[in-house]
C-alpha positions as CSV (number, residue, x, y, z in Angstrom):
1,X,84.4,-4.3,241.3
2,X,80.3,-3.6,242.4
3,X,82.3,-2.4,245.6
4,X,85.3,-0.5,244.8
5,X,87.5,-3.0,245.7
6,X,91.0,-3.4,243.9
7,X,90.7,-6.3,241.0
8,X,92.9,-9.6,242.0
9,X,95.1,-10.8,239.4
10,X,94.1,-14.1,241.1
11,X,90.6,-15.2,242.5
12,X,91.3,-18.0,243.8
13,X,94.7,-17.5,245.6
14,X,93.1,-14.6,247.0
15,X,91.5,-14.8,250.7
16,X,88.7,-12.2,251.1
17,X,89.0,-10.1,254.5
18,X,86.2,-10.2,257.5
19,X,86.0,-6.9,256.0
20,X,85.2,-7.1,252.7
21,X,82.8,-9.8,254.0
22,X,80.9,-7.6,255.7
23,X,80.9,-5.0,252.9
24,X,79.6,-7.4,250.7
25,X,76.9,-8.6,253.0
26,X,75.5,-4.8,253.3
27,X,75.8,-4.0,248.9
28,X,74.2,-7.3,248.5
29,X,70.9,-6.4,251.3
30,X,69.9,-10.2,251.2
31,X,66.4,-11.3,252.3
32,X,68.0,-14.3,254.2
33,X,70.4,-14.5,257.5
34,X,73.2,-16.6,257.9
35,X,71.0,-18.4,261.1
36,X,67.8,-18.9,258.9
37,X,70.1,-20.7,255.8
38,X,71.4,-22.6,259.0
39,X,67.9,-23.6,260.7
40,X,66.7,-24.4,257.1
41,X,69.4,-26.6,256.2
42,X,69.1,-28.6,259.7
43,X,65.5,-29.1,259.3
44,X,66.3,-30.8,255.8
45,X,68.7,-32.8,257.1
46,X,66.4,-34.2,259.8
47,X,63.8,-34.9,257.6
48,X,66.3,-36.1,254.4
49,X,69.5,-37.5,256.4
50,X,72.7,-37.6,254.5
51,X,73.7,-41.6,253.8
52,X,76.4,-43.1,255.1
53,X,79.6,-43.5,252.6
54,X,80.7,-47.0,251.8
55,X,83.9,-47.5,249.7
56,X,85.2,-50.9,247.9
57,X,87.7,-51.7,245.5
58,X,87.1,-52.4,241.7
59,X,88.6,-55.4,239.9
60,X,90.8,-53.8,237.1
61,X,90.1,-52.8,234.6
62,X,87.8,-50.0,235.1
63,X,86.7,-50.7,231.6
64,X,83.8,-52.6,233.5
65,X,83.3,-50.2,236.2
66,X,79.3,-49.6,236.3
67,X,79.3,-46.1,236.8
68,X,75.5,-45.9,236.7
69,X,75.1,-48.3,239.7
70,X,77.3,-46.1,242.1
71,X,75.6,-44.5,244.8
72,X,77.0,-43.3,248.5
73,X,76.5,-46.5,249.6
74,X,77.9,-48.3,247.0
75,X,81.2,-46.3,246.1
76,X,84.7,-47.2,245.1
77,X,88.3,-45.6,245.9
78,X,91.9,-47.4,245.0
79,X,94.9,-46.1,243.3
80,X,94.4,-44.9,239.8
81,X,95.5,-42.6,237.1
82,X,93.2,-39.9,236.2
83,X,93.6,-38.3,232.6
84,X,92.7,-35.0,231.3
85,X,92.4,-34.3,227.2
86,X,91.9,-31.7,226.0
87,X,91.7,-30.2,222.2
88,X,93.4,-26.9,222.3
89,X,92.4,-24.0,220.7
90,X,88.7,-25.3,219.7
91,X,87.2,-22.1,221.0
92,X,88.6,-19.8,218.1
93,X,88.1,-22.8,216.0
94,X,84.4,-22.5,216.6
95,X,84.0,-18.8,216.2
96,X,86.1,-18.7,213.2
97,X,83.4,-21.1,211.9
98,X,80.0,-20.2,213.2
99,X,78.9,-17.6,211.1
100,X,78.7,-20.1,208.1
101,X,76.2,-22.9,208.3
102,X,78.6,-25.6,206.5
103,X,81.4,-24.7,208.3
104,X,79.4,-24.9,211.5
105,X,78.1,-28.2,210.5
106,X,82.0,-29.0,210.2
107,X,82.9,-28.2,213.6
108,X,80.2,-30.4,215.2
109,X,81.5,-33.4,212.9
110,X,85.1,-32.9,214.4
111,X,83.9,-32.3,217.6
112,X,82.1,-35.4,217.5
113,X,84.9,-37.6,216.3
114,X,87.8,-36.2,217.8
115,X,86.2,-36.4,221.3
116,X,84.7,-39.6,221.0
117,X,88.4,-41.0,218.9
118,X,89.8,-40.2,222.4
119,X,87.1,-41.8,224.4
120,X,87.6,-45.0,222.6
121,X,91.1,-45.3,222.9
122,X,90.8,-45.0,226.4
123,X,87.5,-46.9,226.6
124,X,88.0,-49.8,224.0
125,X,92.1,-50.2,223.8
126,X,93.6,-49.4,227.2
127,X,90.5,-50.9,229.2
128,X,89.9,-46.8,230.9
129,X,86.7,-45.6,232.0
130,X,84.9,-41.7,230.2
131,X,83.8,-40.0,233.9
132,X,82.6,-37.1,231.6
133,X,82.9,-34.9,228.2
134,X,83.7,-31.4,229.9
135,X,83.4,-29.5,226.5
136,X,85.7,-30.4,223.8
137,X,87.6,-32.5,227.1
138,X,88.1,-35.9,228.2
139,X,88.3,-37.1,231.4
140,X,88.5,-41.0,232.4
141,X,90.9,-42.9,235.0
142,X,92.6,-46.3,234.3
143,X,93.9,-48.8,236.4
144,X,96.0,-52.2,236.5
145,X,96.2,-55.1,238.7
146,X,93.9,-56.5,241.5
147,X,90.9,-56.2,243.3
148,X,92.9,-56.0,246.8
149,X,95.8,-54.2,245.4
150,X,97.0,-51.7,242.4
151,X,99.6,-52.8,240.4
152,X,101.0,-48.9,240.4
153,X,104.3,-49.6,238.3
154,X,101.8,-51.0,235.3
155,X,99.4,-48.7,235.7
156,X,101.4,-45.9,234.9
157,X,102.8,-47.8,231.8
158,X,99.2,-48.6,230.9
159,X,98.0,-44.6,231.4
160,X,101.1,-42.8,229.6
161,X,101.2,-45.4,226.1
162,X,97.1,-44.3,226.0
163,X,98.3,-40.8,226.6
164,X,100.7,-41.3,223.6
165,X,97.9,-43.6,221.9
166,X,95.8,-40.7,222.1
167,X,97.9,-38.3,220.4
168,X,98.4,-41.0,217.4
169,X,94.5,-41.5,217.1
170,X,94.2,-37.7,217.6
171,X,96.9,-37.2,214.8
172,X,95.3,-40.1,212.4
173,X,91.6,-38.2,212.9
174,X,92.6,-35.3,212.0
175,X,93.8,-36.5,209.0
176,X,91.1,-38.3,207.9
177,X,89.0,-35.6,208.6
178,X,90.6,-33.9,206.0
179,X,90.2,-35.7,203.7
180,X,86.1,-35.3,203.7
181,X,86.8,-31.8,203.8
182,X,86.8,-31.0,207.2
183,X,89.8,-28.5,208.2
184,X,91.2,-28.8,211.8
185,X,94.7,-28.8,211.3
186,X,94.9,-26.1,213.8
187,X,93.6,-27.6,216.5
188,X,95.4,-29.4,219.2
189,X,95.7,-31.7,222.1
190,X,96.6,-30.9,225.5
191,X,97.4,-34.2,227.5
192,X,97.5,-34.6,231.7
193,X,97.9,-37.5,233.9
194,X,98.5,-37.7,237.6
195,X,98.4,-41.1,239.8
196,X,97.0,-41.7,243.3
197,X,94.3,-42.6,245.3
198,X,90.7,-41.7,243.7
199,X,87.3,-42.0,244.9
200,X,84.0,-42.8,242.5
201,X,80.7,-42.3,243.0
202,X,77.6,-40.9,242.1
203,X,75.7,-38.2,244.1
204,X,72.4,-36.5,244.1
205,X,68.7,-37.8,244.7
206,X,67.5,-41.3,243.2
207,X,66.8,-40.6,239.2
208,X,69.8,-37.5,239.4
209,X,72.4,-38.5,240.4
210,X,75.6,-37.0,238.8
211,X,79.2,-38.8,238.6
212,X,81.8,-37.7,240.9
213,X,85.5,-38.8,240.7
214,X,87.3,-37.0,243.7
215,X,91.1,-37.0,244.4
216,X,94.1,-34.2,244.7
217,X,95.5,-36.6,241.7
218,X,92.1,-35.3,239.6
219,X,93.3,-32.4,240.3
220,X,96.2,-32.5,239.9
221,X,95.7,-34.0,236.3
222,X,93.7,-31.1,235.1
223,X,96.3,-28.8,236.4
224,X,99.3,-30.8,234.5
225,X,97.0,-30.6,231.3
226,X,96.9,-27.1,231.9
227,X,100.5,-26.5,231.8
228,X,100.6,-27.8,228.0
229,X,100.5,-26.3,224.7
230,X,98.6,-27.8,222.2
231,X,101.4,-30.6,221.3
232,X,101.7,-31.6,224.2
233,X,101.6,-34.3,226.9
234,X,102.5,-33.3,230.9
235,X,102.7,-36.2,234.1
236,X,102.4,-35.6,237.6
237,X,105.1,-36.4,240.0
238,X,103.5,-39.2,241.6
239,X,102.9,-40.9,238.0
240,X,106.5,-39.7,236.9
241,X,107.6,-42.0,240.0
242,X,105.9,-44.8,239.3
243,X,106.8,-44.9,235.1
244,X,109.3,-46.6,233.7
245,X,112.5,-45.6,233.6
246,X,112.6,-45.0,229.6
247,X,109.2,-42.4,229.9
248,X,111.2,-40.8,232.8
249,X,114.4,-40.2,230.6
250,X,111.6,-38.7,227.9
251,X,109.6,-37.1,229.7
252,X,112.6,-35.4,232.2
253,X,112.9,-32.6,234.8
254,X,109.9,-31.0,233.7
255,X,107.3,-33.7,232.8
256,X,106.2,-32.5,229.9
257,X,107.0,-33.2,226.4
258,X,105.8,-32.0,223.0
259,X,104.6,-34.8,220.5
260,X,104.4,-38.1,222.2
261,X,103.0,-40.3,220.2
262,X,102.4,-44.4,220.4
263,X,105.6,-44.2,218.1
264,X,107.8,-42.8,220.2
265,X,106.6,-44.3,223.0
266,X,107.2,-47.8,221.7
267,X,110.2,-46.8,221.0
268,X,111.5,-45.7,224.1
269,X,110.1,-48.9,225.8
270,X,111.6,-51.3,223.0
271,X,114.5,-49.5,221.0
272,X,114.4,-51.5,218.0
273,X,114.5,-49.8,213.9
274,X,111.1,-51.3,213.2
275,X,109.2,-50.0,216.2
276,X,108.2,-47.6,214.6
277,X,107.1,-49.1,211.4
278,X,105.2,-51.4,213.5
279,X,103.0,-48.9,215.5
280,X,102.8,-46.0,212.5
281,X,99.1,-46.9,212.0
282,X,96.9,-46.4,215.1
283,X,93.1,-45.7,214.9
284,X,89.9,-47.2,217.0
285,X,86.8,-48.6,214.9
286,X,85.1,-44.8,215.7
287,X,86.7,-43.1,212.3
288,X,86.1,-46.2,210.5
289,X,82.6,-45.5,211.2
290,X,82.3,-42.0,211.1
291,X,84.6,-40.9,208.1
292,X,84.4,-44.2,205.2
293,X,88.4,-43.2,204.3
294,X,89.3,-43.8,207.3
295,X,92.5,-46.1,207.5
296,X,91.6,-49.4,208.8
297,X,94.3,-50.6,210.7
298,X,93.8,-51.1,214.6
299,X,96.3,-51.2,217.7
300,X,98.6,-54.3,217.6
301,X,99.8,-54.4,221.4
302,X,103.5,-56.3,221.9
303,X,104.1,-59.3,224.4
304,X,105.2,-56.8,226.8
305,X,102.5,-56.1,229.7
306,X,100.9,-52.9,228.4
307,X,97.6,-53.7,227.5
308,X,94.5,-53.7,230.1
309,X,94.4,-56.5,232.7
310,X,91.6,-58.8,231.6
311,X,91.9,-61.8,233.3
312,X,89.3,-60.9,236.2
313,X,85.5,-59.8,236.1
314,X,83.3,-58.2,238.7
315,X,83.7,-56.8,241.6
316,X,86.0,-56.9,244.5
């Protein structure tokens, strides 16, 4: 716009010209050349080389994944989900509410719960590790198996039933919440999972080093979150190919479905009348802390395989 160019309806799908390069160069007058940003930049690697990358596998789960001990050198990458939640429409939610100093004081309470009610879920009952709190998001990757080798079948089981358990505890929170007098019945989650093969590290200098989970399946999960309304839960392909049959047959052509919840998924992977019964009260110990009327029943896992492999420590 500075220039006169035509707006884009799409930034990033848009390539800019050698021409419009060039355009911009002479608007912006910089005070630096391309060949001194060059010289500098050799002269700092010379004096501060880059190190050397050096991946290994973690033992499953990533529950006991040391994030804060990564470094280049020290870096791990094996087939994994990645998950993407998001609570929809917390934006409005906020400025509906910040012009009154209770209400405000309301929306920092749900934050707080609702976003760490997902991280525990994740964290505490499907053995998943938080990479980070973008916002009112959660983003964390799970895994089942081995050291030498990902069980991919079980971790896509593992990662949709905490997508659906997420939902549940989101659902149950939000209730609860309610009943302290906190409103957020119009908020929402947004749900995203994508499988394949993800690298972890941390870069930066010694003392800031920042987390960094890389993958086209990151990616890709954020993108299949983005796709959903605020009921809803979307998979990638890869992750669709890998699930079980019963959470194809749900989840269908599109890979997205409204309102998945630990009910229904139980009872898609064990059609029985009481399944549901049996799974109707899902919460983690977080809104028994925060909120005192918070229900105070737990996750109950089957016999089937679909809790966090625990049977090895350390790593590979």
């Amino acid at each position: 716009m500075a220039t006169g160019w035509d707006k884009v309806l799409d930034a990033d799908a848009t390539a800019v010209t050698v021409k419009q390069v060039t355009e911009a160069q002479e608007h912006a007058t910089l005070s630096v050349t391309v060949d001194q940003v060059v010289k500098k930049w050799e002269e700092e690697l010379e004096s501060s080389p880059i190190g050397s990358f050096v991946f290994s596998r973690h033992t499953p789960p990533f529950q006991t994944l040391a994030i804060e001990e990564l470094t280049p050198a020290n870096s791990r990458r094996q087939e994994s989900v990645s998950l993407y939640a998001d609570i929809d429409n917390f934006t409005r939610y906020v400025a509906d509410r910040i012009d009154d100093d209770e209400k405000a004081k309301s929306v920092v309470k749900a934050l707080h719960v609702l976003r760490g009610e997902l991280d525990s879920v994740l964290h505490e009952d499907f053995g998943g590790k938080k990479i980070r709190f973008i916002g009112d998001c959660v983003h964390g990757i799970l895994i089942e198996g081995t050291a030498p080798t990902t069980d991919d079948a079980e971790t896509a089981k593992n990662a949709i039933l905490c997508a659906a358990a997420m939902r549940s505890s989101f659902n149950l929170a939000l209730e609860e919440l309610k009943k302290v007098g906190i409103d957020a019945d119009d908020l929402g989650l947004q749900i995203g999972l994508e499988h394949g093969i993800t690298s972890v590290t941390r870069l930066g200098i010694k003392g800031e080093r920042v987390r960094c989970c890389i993958s086209r399946s990151v990616l890709q999960s954020e993108a299949e979150q983005r796709r959903c309304a605020g009921r809803q839960t979307a998979i990638g392909s890869a992750l669709y190919d890998n699930a079980p049959k019963a959470f194809q047959t749900l989840f269908g052509s599109t890979r997205r479905r409204a309102d998945f919840d630990y009910a229904t998924a139980m009872e898609a992977l064990e059609p029985k009348e009481d399944s549901k019964k049996n799974s109707a009260s899902i919460g983690s110990s977080l809104v028994k802390a925060a909120l005192p009327t918070a229900a105070s029943a737990g996750f109950t896992f089957n016999a089937t395989a679909a809790q966090p492999s625990r049977s090895q420590r350390g790593f590979s």
